[in-house]
Each structure stands twice: as structure tokens, then as C-alpha cells.
C-alpha positions in Angstrom: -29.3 -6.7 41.6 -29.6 -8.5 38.6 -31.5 -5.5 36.9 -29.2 -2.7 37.9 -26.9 -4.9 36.0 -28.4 -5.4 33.4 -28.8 -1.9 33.3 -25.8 -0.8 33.3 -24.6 -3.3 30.8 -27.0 -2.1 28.4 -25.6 1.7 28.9 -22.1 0.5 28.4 -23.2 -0.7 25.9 -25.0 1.5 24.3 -22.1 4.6 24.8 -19.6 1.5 23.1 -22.0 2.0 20.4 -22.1 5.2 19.6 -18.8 6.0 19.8 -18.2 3.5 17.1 -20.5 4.9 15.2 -19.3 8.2 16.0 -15.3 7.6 15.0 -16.0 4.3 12.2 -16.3 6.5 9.0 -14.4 6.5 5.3 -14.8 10.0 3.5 -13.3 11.4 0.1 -10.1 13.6 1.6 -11.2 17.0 0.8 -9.0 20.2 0.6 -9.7 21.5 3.8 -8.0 22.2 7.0 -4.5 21.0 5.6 -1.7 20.5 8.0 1.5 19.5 8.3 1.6 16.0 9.8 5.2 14.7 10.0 5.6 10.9 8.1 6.5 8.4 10.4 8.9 6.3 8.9 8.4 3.1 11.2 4.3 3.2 11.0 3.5 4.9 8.1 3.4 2.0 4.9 3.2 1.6 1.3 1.0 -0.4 -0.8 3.3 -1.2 -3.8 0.3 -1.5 -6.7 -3.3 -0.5 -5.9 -5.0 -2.5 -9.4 -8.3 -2.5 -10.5 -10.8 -2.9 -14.1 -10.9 -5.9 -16.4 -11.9 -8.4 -13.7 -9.3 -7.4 -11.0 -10.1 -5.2 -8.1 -8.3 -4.6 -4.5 -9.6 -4.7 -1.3 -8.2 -3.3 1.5 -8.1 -4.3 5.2 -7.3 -2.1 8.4 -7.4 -2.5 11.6 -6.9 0.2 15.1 -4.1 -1.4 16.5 -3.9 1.5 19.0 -4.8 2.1 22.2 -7.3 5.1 21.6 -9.0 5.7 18.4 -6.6 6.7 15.1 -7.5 8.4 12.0 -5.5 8.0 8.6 -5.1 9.5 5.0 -4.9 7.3 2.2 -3.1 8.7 -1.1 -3.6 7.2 -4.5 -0.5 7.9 -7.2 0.3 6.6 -10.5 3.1 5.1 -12.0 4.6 8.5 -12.4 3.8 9.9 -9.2 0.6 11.8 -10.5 -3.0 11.4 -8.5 -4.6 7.6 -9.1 -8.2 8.3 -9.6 -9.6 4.9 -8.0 -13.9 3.9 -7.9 -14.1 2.6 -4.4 -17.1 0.2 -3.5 -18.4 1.7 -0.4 -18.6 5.8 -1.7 -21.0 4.2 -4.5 -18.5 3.8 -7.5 -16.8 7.1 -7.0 -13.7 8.1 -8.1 -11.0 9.4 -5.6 -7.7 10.1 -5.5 -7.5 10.0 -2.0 -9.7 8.8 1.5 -9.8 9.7 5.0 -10.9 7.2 7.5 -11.7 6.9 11.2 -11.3 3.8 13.1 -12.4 3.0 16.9 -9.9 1.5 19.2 -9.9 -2.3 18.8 -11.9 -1.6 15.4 -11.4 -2.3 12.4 -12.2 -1.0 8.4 -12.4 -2.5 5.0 -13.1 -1.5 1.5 -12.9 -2.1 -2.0 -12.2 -1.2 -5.3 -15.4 -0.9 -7.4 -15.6 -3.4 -10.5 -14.8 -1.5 -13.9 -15.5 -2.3 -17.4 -12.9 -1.7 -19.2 -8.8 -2.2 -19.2 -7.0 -2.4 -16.1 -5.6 0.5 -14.2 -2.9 0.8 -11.7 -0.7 2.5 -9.3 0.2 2.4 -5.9 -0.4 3.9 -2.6 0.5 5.8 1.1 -1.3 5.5 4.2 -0.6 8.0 7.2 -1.7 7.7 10.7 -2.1 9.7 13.7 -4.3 9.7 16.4 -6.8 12.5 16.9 -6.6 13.4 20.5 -3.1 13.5 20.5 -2.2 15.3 16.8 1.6 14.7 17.4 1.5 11.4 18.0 1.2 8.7 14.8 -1.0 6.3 15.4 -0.8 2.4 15.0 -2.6 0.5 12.1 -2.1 -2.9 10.9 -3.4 -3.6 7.3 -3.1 -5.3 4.0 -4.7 -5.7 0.7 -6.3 -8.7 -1.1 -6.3 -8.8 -5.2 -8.8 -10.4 -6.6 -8.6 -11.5 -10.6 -11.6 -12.9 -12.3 -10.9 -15.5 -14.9 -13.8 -17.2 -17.1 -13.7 -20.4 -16.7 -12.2 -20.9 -13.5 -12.6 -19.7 -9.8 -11.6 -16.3 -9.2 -7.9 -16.1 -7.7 -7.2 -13.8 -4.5 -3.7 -13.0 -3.2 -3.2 -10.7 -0.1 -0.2 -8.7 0.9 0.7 -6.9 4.1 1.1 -3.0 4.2 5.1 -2.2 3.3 8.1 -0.5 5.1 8.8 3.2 3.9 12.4 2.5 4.4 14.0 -0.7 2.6 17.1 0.3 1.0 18.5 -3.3 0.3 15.8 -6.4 -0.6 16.5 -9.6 -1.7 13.5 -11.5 -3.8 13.4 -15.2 -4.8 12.0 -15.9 -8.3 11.4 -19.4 -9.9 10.8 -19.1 -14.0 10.5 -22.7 -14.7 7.6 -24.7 -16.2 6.4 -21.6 -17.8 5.9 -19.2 -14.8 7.2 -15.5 -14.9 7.7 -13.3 -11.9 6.3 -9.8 -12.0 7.9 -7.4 -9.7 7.0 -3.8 -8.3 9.3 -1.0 -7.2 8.2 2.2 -5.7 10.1 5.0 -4.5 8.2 7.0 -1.5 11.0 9.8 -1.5 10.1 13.2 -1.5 10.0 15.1 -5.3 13.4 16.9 -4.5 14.9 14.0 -3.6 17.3 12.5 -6.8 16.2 9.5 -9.1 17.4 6.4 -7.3 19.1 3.8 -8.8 18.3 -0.1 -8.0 21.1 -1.8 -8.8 19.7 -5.6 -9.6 21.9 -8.9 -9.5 20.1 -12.3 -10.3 22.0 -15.5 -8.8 21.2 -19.3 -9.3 20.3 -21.4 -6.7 24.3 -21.7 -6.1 24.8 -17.8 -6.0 26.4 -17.9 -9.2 25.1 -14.2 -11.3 23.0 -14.6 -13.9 22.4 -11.0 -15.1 23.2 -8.0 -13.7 21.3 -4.3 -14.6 20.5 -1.1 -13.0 17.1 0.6 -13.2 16.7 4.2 -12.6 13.5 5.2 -10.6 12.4 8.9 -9.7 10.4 10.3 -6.0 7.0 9.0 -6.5 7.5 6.6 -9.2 6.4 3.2 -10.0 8.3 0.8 -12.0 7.5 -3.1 -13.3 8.4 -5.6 -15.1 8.3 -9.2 -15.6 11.6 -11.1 -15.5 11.4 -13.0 -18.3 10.1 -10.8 -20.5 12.5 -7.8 -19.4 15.4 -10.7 -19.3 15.1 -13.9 -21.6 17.8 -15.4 -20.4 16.1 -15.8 -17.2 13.2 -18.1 -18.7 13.5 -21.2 -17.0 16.1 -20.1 -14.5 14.8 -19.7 -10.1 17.2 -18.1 -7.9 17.2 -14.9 -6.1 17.1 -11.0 -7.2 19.7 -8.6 -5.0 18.3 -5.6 -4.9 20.3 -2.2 -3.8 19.3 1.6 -3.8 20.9 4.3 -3.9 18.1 6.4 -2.6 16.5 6.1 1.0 13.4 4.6 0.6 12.3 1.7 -1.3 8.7 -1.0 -1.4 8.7 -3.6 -3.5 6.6 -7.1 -3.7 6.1 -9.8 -7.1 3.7 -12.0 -8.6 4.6 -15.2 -9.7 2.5 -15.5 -12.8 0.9 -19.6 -13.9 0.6 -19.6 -17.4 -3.0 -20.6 -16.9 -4.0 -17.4 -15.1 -3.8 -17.4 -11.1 -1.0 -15.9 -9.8 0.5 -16.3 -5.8 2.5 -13.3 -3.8 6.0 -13.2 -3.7 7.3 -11.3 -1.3 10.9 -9.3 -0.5 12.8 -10.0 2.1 14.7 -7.0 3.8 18.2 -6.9 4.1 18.6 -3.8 6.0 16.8 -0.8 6.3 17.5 2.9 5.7 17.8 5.1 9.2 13.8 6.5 10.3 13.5 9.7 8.5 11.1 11.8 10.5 12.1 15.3 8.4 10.0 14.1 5.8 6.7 16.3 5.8 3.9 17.0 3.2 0.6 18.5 3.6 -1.9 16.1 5.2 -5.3 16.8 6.0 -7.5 17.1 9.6 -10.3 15.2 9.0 -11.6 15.2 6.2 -15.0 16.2 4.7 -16.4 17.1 1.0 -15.0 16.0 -2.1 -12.4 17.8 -3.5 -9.3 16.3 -4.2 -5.9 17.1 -4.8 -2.5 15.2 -4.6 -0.4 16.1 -1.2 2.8 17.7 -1.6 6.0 16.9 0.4 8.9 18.8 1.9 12.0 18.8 3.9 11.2 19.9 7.2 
């Protein structure tokens, strides 16, 4: 009895096995087999900045939280919605501007950003899932991403932030200037290129509500904007309080950095105020898995 068990342990085993090793796999998105995979507004995120070069480097952390195996694309863009060419770790230092991975049910996947000589690049990112059996059915994937900066003299510093909604329309951000720190915040709008240039309106208040400063920043479909707050607005050196945030467009990530003046840095991250309605006529090409190497940005459309 024992041995018949022991048997079949070892063959449930083994078929566990290979089927991880048969669905665990991160490739280069190639420009085959496109289709058109409808976004799914309430699983689908956004990685507000994707850094890397001059002693930073992200790493990036995914895990099936599905009950049968998913698949996802992962797109790289720059600041002005053009591809990100990033080196990741794992495909030997290549360059991509976007990846296709496989992850078993209950598994998980992480990778990295190679480490670069030379000055620091950046941009931000979109991950898509679905699940593979069922192609009309998105998939669910839980995930963040750690930065790492390396600093002579001192221990590196890490930060990690969760994947972001698609569909925040209204954020409010705390910010604390004093003693020399300086928050630097990200914006990213996901919107689809015929969509029109949002516009955040922004309201700093004091601790007591009252407004400090008041501006609004225009932002296009696949942009990324920055800035620090003390820098963009002096007035708000020494000053904490709390950034409103509004859009006028549908879809909207953001997440800061509170800055030490002697180099590490911690997370700072939005709180949502409300969110936009799920928009499910958002499409763009998206690929069945993936193989080879070439590359090309997606393009969306209104279903």
C-alpha cells in the first residue's frame, strides 16, 4: 500500500511538474498572431514609471491569482507614449519593448531590469491578462514592482509599489516638503490615442485644507508627466498637506516619491476618490502567445 502510494505521489508529481514547466515561460512579444483582446478595465493595471540605468533598476513581481493558468502582455512606453526599449535580466540584457509571459495556476513570475551604464531612462508600463483556454475571459494577476537605487556610500534603497487601476479619475495624494524632502509625483494617461488631452486640474491644501496653489496640467493618451513639487512650485518648500487631483479624461495612474535629501527615497501612494465607469470598448491589438523577437508598440481602438 505504501508503494502504490508512493507511486502515485511521485506521478502527480511529476505531471505538476511538467506542466509548470510547460506554461512558466517570459518571451520577447513578437509580431505574430495579433488579436484583438478587449482591455479589462477592473484587472488590467498600470505601472506608473518603469526606471532603470545609473544604479536604479526595477523588478517586477507577478503572481496567477487564477484558478487555471493565465497568460499576459506587458507593454513598455515612454514618456510620450512611444515604445520603452527596456534590457531585462532574465533574456540576457536584451532590449524589449514588450514581453509575453506564461504563469501556472497558483504560480508565480519575476524579473528584472538589467543594470546599465550610463544615465537613467524611464517610462511607464501596461499589463494585459487573459487566460488561454478560455480567450474571452481576462485572467487574474496580482503584481507589483520593487525599485532599487544604488547609492555609494550607503546601502542600496528599495521601494515597492502595487500594479495601478486603469480607471482613477479623481486622486488625492499627501505630500510633506519639510526638512528638505521634495515629493516627486507621476501621472499617466492609459486613454486610447483618439481620445483628447486630459486635463488634471491640481489643488494643494495645508494640513487645515486651506489652498496653497492651485494649477492645471495638460496630459495627452499615452503620456507621462513628472515633476517634483518643490521644484515645479517654490512656494510649496517646507509646506505637507495634500494634492487634489481631478481629470477631465477617463483614465488616470499616478504614485510619488518622497525624496531625503541624502538619497533614499520611500513610496507615496494616491488615494482614490472615485473611479471612472469600467470601460470595456477599449481594444488594441494584443498578441497570442508570443514567440521571436520582433517588436512593435500595440495600437488601440474604439471597439
Amino acid at each position: 500500500m505504501f508503494k502504490r502510494s508512493a507511486l502515485v505521489l511521485l506521478l502527480v508529481t511529476g505531471v505538476l511538474l511538467a506542466e509548470s514547466k510547460r506554461t512558466l515561460s517570459l518571451h520577447a512579444a513578437s509580431d505574430t498572431d495579433r488579436k484583438y483582446i478587449t482591455v479589462d478595465a477592473s484587472r488590467d493595471r498600470i505601472l506608473p514609471v518603469v526606471i532603470f540605468g545609473d544604479g536604479w533598476k526595477t523588478r517586477f513581481f507577478t503572481t496567477n491569482l487564477d484558478t487555471a493558468p493565465v497568460e499576459f502582455d506587458l507593454y513598455f512606453y515612454n514618456a510620450d507614449g512611444g515604445e520603452l526599449t527596456v534590457p531585462i535580466a532574465e533574456l540576457d540584457g536584451k532590449r524589449v519593448s514588450a514581453l509575453h509571459g506564461s504563469i501556472p495556476r497558483h504560480g508565480s513570475l519575476n524579473f528584472e531590469t538589467s543594470d546599465i551604464v550610463g544615465a537613467t531612462e524611464s517610462g511607464w508600463a501596461e499589463i494585459v491578462v487573459w487566460v488561454p483556454t478560455e480567450r474571452d475571459r481576462q485572467g487574474q494577476l496580482g503584481g507589483a514592482v520593487t525599485f532599487r537605487k544604488r547609492i555609494e556610500g550607503i546601502p542600496d534603497v528599495e521601494a515597492s509599489l502595487p500594479f495601478a487601476r486603469i480607471t482613477d479619475t479623481r486622486l488625492a495624494i499627501p505630500f510633506d516638503n519639510r526638512a528638505g524632502f521634495n515629493t516627486l509625483l507621476f501621472f499617466v494617461n492609459p486613454d486610447v490615442p483618439e481620445a483628447p488631452t486630459a486635463r488634471l486640474s491640481l489643488t494643494f491644501r495645508d494640513e487645515e485644507g486651506n489652498i496653497l496653489r492651485t494649477d492645471t496640467v495638460p496630459i495627452a493618451p499615452l503620456h507621462q508627466t513628472f515633476f517634483q513639487v518643490s521644484e515645479a512650485y517654490p512656494e510649496l518648500q517646507g509646506r505637507a498637506g495634500t494634492l487634489q487631483v481631478v481629470s477631465s479624461g477617463r483614465n488616470l495612474s499616478s504614485f510619488g516619491l518622497r525624496l531625503n535629501p541624502n538619497g533614499p527615497f520611500s513610496i507615496v501612494l494616491p488615494f482614490s476618490v472615485d473611479s471612472a465607469p469600467e470601460a470595456p470598448h477599449l481594444r488594441r491589438h494584443h498578441q497570442a502567445p508570443c514567440r521571436g523577437s520582433q517588436l512593435r508598440v500595440p495600437h488601440w481602438r474604439v471597439a
